[in-house]
N, C-alpha and C positions, 0 to 999 in steps of 0.2 A: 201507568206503572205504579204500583205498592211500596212505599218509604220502608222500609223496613224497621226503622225506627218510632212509625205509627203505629199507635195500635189498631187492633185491627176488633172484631167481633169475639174472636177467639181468648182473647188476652184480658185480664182481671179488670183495668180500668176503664170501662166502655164508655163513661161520661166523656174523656177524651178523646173520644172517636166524633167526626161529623154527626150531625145528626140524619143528614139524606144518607150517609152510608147507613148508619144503623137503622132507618125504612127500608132501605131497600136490603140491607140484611134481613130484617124483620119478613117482608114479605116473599122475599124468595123461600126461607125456611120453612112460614108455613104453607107456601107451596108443596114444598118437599114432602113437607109432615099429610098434606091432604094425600098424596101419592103414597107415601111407605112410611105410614106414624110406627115413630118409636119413644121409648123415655128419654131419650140424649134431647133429641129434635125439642119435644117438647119443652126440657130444663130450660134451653137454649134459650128457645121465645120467652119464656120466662124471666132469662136474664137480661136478654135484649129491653124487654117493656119494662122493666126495673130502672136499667138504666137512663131512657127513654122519660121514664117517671122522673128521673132526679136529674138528667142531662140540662148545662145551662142556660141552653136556647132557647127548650124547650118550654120551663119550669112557669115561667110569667104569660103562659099560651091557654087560658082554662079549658078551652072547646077542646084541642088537641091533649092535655093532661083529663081529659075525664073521661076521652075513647080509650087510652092508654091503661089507666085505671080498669075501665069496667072490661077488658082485653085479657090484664092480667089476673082479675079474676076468675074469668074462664080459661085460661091456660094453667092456669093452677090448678085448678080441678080437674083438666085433663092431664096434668102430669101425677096426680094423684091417681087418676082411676090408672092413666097407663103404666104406671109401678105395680097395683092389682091385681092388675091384667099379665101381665107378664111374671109376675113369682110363680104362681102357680104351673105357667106353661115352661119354666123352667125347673121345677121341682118335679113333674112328670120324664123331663131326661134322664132323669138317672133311677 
C-alpha cells in the first residue's frame, strides 16, 4: 500500500523516492509511451532519468549513471520532436 506521505513519481522531489520505484516507474511509462506516445509521457521519462541521474543510490554506480545519461539524451529529443509534432496538429483544430 502507498504512504501517502512518500513521494511518489508524480511529486517534485523524486531523489526521495526509492530508486526500484522510480525503474519500475521509469519502465512502465515508456511502455505506455511505446503504446500511445504523447508530450506529457515523454516529460515524464525525462524527469524520472533526471532524477535517476542525481538519485543517492544511484549517483556512485558509473555503468548504471551512463545508461541513464545516454537514455536522457534521447528522451530529450523525443520530447522535443514530440512538442513539433503536436503544435501543428493542434493548430489545424481550429
Amino acid at each position: 500500500m502507498h504512504n501517502a506521505s512518500q513521494p511518489t513519481p508524480a511529486t517534485d522531489n523524486l531523489t526521495e523516492v526509492p530508486a526500484p520505484a522510480l525503474q519500475a516507474s521509469l519502465c512502465r511509462l515508456m511502455t505506455c509511451y511505446s503504446l500511445h506516445p504523447c508530450q506529457m509521457k515523454a516529460r515524464t521519462i525525462v524527469r524520472i532519468l533526471s532524477a535517476l541521474l542525481q538519485h543517492p543510490d544511484l549517483r556512485h554506480w558509473p555503468p548504471q549513471h551512463q545508461i541513464y545519461l545516454q537514455l536522457l539524451e534521447t528522451w530529450s529529443q523525443v520530447a522535443a520532436v514530440q512538442i513539433n509534432v503536436q503544435a501543428p496538429a493542434a493548430a489545424n483544430l481550429h
